[in-house]
PDB file with SEQRES, HELIX, SHEET and CRYST1 records, atoms N, CA, C and O in Angstrom:
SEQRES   1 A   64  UNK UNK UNK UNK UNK UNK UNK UNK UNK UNK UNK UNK UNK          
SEQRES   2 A   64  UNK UNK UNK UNK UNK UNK UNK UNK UNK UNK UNK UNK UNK          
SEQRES   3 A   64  UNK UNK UNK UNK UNK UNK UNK UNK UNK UNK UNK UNK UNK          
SEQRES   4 A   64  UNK UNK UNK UNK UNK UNK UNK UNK UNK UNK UNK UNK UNK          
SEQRES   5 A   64  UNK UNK UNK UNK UNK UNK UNK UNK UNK UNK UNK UNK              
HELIX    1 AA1 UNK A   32  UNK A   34  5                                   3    
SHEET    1 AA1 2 UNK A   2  UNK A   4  0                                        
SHEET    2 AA1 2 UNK A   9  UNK A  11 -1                                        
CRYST1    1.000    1.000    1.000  90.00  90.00  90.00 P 1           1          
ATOM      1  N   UNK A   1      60.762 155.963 194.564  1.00  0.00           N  
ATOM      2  CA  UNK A   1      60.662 156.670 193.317  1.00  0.00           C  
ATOM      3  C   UNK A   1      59.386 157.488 193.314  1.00  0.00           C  
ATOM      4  O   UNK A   1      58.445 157.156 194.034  1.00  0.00           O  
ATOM      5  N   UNK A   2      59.321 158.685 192.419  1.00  0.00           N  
ATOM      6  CA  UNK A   2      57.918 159.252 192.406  1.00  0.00           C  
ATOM      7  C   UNK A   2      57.507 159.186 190.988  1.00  0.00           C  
ATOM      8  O   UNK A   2      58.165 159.394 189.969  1.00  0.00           O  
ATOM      9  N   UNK A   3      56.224 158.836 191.158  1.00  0.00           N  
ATOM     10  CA  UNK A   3      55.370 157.928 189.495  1.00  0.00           C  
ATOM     11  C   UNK A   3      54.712 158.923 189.464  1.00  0.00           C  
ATOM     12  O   UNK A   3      54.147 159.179 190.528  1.00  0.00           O  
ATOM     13  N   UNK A   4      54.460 159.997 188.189  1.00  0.00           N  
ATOM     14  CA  UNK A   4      53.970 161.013 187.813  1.00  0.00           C  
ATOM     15  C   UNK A   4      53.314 161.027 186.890  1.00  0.00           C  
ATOM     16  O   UNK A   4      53.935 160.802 185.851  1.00  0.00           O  
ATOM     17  N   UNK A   5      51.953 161.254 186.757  1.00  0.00           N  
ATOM     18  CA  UNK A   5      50.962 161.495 185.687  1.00  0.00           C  
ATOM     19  C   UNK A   5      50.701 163.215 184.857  1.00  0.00           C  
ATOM     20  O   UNK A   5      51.466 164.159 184.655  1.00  0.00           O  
ATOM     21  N   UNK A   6      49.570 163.028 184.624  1.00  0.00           N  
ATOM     22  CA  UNK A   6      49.221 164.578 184.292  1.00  0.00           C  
ATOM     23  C   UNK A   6      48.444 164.917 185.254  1.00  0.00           C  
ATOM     24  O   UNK A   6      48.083 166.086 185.392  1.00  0.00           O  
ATOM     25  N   UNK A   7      48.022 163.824 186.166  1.00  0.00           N  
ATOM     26  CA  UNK A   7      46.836 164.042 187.088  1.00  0.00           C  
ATOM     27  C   UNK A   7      47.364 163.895 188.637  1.00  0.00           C  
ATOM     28  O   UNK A   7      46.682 163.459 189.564  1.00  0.00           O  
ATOM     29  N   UNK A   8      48.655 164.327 188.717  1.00  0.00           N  
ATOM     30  CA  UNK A   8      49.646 164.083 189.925  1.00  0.00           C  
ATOM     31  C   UNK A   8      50.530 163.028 190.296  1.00  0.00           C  
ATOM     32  O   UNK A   8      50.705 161.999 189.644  1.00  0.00           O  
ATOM     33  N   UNK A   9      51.042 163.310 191.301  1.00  0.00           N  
ATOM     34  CA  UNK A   9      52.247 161.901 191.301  1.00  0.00           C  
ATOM     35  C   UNK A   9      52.244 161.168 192.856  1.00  0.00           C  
ATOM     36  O   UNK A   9      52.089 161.759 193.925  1.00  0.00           O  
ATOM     37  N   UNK A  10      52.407 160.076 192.702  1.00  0.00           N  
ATOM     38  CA  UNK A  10      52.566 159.267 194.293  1.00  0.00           C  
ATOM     39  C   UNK A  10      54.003 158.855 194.273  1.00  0.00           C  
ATOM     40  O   UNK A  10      54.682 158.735 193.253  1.00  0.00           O  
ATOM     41  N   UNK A  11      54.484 158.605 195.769  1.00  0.00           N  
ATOM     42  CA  UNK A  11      55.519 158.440 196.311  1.00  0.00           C  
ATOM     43  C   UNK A  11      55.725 156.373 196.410  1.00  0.00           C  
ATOM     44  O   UNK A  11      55.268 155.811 197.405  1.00  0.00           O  
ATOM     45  N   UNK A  12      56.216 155.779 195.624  1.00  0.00           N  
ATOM     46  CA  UNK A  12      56.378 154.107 196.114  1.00  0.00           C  
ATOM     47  C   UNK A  12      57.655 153.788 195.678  1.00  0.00           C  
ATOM     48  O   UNK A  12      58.295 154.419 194.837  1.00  0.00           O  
ATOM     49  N   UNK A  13      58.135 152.441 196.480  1.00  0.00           N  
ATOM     50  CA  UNK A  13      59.230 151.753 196.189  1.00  0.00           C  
ATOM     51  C   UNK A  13      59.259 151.197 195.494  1.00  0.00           C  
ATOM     52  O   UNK A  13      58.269 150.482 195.336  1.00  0.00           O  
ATOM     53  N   UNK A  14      60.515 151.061 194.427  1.00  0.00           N  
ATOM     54  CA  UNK A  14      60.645 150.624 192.980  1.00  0.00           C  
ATOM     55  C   UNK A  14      60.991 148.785 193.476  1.00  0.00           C  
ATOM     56  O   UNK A  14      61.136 148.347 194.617  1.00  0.00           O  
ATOM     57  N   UNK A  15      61.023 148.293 192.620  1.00  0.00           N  
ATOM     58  CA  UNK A  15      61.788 147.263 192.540  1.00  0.00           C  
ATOM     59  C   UNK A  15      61.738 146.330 190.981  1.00  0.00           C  
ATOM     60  O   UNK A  15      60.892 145.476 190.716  1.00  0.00           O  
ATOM     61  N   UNK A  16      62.780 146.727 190.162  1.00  0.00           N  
ATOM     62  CA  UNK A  16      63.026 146.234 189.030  1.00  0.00           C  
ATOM     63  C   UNK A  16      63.435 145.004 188.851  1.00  0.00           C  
ATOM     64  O   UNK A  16      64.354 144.410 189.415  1.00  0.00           O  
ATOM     65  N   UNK A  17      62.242 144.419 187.518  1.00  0.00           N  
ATOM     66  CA  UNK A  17      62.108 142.819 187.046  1.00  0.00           C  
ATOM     67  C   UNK A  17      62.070 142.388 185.920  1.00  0.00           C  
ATOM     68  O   UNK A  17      61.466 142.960 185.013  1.00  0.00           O  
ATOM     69  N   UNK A  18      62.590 141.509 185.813  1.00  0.00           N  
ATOM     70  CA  UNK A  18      62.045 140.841 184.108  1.00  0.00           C  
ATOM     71  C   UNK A  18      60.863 140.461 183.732  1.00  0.00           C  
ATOM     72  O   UNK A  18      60.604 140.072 182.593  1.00  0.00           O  
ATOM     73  N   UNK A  19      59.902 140.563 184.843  1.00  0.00           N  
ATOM     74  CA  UNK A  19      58.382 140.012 184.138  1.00  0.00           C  
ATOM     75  C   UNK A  19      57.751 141.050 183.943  1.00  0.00           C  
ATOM     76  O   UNK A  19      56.542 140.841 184.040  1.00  0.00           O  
ATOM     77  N   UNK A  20      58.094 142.453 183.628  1.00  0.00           N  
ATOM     78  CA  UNK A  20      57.510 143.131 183.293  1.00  0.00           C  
ATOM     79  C   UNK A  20      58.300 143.866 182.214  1.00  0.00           C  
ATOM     80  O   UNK A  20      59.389 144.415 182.380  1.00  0.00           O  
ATOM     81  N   UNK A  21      57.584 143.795 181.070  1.00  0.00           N  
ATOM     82  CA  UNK A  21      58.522 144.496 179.822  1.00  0.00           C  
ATOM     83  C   UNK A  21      59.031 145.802 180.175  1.00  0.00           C  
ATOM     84  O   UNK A  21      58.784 146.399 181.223  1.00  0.00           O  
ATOM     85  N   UNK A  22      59.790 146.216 179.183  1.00  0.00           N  
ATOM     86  CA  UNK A  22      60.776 147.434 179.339  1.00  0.00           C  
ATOM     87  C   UNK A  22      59.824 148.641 178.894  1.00  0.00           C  
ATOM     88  O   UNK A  22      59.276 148.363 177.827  1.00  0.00           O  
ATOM     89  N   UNK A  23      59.526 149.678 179.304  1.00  0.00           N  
ATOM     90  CA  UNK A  23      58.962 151.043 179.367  1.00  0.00           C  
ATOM     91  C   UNK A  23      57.376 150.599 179.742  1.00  0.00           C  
ATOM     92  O   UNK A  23      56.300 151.001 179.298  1.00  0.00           O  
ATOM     93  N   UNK A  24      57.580 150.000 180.345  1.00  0.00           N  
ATOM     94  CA  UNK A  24      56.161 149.198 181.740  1.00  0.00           C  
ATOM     95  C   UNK A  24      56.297 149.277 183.100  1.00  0.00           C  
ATOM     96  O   UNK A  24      56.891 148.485 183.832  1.00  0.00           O  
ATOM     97  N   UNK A  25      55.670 150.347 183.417  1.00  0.00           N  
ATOM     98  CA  UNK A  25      55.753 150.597 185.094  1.00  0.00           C  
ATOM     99  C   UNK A  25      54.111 150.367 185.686  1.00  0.00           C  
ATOM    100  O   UNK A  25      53.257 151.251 185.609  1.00  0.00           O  
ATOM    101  N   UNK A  26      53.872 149.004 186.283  1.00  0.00           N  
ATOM    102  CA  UNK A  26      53.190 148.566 186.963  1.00  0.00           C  
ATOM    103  C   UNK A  26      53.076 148.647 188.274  1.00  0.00           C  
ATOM    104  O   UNK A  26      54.055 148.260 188.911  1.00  0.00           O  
ATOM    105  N   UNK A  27      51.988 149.115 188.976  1.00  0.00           N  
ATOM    106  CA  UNK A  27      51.900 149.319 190.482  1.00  0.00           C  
ATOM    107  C   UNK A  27      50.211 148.804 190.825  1.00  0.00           C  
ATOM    108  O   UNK A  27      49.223 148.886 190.097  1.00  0.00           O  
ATOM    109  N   UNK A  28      50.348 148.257 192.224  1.00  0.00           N  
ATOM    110  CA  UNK A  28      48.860 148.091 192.582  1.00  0.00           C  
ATOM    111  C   UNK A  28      48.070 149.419 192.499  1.00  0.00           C  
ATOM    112  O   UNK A  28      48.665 150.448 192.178  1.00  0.00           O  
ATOM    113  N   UNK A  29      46.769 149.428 192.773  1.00  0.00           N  
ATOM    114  CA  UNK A  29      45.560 150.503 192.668  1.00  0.00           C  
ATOM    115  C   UNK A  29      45.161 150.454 194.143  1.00  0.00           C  
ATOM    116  O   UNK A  29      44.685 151.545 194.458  1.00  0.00           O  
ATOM    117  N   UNK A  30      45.178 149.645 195.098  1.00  0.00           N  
ATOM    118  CA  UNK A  30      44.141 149.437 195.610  1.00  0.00           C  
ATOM    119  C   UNK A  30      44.519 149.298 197.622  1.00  0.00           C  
ATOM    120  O   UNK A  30      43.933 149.056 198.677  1.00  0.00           O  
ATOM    121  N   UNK A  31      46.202 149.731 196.968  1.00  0.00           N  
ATOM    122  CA  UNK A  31      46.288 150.018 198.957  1.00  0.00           C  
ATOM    123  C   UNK A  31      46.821 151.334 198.595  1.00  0.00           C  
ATOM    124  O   UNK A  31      47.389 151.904 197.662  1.00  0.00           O  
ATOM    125  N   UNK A  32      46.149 151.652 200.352  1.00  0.00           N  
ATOM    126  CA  UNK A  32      46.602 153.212 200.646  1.00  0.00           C  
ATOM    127  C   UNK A  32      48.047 153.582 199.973  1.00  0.00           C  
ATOM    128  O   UNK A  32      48.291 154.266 198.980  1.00  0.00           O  
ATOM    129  N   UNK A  33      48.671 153.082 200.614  1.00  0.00           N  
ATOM    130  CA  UNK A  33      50.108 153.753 200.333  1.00  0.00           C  
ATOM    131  C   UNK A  33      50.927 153.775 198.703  1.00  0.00           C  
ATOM    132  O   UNK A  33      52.000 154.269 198.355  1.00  0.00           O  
ATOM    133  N   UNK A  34      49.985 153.085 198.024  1.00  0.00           N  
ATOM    134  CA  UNK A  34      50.423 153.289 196.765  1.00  0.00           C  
ATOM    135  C   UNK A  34      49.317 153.592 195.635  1.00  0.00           C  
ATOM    136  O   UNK A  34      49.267 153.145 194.489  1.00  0.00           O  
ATOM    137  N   UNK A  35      48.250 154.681 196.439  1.00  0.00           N  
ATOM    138  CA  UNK A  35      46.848 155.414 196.203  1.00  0.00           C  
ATOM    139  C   UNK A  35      46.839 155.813 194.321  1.00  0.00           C  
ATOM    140  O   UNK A  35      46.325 156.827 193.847  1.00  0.00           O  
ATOM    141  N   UNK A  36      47.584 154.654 193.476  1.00  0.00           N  
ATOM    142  CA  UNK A  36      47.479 154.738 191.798  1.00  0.00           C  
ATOM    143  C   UNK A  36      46.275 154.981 191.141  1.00  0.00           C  
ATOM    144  O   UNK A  36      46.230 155.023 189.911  1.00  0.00           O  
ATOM    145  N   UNK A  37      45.071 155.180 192.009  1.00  0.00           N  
ATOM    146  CA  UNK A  37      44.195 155.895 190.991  1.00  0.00           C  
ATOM    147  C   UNK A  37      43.912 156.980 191.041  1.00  0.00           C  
ATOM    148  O   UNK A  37      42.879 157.297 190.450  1.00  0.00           O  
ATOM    149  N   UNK A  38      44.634 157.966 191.710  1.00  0.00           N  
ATOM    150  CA  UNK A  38      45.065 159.271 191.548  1.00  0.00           C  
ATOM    151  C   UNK A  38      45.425 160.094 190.487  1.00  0.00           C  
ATOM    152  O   UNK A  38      45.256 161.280 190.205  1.00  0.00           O  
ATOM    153  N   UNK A  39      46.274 158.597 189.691  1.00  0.00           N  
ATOM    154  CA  UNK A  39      47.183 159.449 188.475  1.00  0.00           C  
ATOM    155  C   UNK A  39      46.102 158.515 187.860  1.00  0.00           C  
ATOM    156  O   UNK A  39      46.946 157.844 187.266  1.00  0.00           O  
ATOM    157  N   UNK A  40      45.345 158.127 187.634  1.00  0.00           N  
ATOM    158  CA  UNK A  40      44.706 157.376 186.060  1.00  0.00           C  
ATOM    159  C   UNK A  40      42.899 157.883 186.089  1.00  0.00           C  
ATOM    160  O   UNK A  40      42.275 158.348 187.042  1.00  0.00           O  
ATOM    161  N   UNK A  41      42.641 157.725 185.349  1.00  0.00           N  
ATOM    162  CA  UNK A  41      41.452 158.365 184.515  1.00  0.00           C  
ATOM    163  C   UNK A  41      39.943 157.575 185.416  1.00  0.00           C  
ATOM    164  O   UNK A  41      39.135 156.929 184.749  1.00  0.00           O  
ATOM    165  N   UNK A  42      39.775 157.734 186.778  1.00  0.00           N  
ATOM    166  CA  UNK A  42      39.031 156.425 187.678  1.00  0.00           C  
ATOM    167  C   UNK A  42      37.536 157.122 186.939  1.00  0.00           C  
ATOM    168  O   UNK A  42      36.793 156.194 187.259  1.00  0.00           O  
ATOM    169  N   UNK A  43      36.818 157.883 186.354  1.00  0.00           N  
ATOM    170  CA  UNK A  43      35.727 158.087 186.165  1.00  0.00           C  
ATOM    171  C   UNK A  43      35.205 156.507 184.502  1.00  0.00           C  
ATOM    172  O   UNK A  43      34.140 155.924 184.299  1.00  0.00           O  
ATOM    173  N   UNK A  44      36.413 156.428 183.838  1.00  0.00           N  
ATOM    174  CA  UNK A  44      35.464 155.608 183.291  1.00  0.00           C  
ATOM    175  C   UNK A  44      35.248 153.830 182.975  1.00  0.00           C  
ATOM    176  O   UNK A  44      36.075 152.949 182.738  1.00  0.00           O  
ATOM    177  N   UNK A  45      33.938 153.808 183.084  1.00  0.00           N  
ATOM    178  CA  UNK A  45      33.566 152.261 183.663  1.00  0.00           C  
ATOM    179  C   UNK A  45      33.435 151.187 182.459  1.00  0.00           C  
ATOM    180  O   UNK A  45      32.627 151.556 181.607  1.00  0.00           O  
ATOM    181  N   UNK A  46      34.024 149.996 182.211  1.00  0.00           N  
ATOM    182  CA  UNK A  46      33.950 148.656 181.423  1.00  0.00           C  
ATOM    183  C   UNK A  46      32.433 148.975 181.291  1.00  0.00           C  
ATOM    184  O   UNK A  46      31.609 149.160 182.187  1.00  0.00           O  
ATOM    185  N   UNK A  47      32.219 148.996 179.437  1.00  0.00           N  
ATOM    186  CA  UNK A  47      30.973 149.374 178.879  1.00  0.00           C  
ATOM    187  C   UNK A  47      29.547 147.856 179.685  1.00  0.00           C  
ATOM    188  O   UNK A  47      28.435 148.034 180.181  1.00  0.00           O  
ATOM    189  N   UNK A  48      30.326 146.572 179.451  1.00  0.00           N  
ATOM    190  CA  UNK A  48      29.905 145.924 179.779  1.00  0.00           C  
ATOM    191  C   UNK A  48      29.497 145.283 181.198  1.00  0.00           C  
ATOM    192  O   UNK A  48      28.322 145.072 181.499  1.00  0.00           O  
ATOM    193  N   UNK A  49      30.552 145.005 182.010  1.00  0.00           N  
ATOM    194  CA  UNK A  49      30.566 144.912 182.926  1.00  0.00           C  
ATOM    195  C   UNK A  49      30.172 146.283 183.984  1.00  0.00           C  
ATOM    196  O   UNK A  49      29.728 145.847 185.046  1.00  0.00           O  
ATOM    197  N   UNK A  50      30.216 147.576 183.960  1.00  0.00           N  
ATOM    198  CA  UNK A  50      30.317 148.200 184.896  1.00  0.00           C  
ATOM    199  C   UNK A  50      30.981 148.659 185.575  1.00  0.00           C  
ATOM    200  O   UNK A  50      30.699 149.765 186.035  1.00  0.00           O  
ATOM    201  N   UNK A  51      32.483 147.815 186.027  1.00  0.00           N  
ATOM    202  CA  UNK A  51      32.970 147.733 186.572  1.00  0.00           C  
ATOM    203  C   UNK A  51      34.313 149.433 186.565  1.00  0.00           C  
ATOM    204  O   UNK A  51      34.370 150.239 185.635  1.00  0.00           O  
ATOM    205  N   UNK A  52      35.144 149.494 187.816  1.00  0.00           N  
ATOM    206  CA  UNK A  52      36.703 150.005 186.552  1.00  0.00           C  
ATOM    207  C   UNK A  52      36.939 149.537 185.531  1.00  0.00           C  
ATOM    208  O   UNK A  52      36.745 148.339 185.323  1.00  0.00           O  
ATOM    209  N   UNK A  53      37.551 150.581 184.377  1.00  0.00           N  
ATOM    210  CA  UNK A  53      38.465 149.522 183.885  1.00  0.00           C  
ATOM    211  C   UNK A  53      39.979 149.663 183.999  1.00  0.00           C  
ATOM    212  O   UNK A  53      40.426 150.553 184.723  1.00  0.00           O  
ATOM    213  N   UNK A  54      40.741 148.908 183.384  1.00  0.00           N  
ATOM    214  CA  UNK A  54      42.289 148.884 183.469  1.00  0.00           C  
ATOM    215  C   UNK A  54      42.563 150.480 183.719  1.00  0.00           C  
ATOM    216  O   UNK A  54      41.955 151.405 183.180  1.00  0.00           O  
ATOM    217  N   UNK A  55      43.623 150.571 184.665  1.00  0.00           N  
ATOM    218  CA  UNK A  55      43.972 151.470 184.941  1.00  0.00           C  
ATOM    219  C   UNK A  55      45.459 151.816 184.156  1.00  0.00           C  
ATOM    220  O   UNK A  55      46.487 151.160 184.322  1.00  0.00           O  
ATOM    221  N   UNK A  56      45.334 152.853 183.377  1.00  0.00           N  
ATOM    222  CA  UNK A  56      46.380 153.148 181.661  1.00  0.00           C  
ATOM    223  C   UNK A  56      46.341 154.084 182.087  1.00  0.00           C  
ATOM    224  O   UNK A  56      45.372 154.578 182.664  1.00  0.00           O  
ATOM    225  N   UNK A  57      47.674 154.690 181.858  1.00  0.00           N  
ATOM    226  CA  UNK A  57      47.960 155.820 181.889  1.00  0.00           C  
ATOM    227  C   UNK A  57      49.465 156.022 181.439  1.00  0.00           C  
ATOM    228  O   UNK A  57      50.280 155.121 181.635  1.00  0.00           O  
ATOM    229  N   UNK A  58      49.818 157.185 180.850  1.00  0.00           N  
ATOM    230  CA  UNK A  58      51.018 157.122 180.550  1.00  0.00           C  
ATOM    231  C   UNK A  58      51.758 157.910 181.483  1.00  0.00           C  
ATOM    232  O   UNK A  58      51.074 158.807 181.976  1.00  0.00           O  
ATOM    233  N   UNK A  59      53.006 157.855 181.903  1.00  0.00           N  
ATOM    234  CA  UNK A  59      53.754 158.169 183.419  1.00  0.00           C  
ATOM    235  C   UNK A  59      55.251 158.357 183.347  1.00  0.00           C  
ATOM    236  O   UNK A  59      55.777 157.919 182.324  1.00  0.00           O  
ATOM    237  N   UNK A  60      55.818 158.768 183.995  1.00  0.00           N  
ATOM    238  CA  UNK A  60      57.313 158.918 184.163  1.00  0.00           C  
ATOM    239  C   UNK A  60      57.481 158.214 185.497  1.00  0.00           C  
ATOM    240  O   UNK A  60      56.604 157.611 186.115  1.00  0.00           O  
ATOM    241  N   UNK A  61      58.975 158.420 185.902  1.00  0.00           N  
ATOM    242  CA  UNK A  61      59.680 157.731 186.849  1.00  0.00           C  
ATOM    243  C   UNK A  61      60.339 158.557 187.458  1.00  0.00           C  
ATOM    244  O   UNK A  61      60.660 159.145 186.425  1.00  0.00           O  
ATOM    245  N   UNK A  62      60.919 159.232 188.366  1.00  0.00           N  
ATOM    246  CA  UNK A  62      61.600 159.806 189.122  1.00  0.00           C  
ATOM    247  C   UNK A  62      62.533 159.405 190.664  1.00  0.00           C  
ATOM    248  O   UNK A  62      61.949 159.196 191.728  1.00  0.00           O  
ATOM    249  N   UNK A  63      63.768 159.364 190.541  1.00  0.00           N  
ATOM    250  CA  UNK A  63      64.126 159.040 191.674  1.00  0.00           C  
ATOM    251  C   UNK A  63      63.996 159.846 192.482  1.00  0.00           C  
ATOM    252  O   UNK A  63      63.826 161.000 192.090  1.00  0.00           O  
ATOM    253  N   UNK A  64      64.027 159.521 194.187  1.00  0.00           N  
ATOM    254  CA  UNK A  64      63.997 160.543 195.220  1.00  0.00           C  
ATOM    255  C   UNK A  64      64.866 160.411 195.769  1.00  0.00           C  
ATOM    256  O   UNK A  64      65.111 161.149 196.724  1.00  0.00           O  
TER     257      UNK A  64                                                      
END                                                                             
């Protein structure tokens, strides 16, 4: 499927579940091949911690 932001789209394999609610498309951040902080907002940091934070973004779905 291709997961599309406003900030571009990556190419990953779907696989649909019940532990994730309905109009919730969850993907890792953090391997190459499914490079999700592309499409989400990576400049801003947990006031407290420093750290990322949650990676939100709102997205579509596209089959290929």
């Amino acid at each position: 499927m291709k997961l599309i932001t406003r900030r571009g789209y990556i190419e990953v394999k779907a696989r649909v579940t019940e532990m994730i609610p309905d109009g919730v498309v969850f993907t890792f951040f953090h391997f190459a091949e499914a490079a999700a902080n592309v499409l989400t907002q990576a400049k801003c940091l947990d006031p407290v911690a420093k750290i990322p934070e949650y990676k939100v973004s709102a997205a579509r779905i596209e089959k290929i």
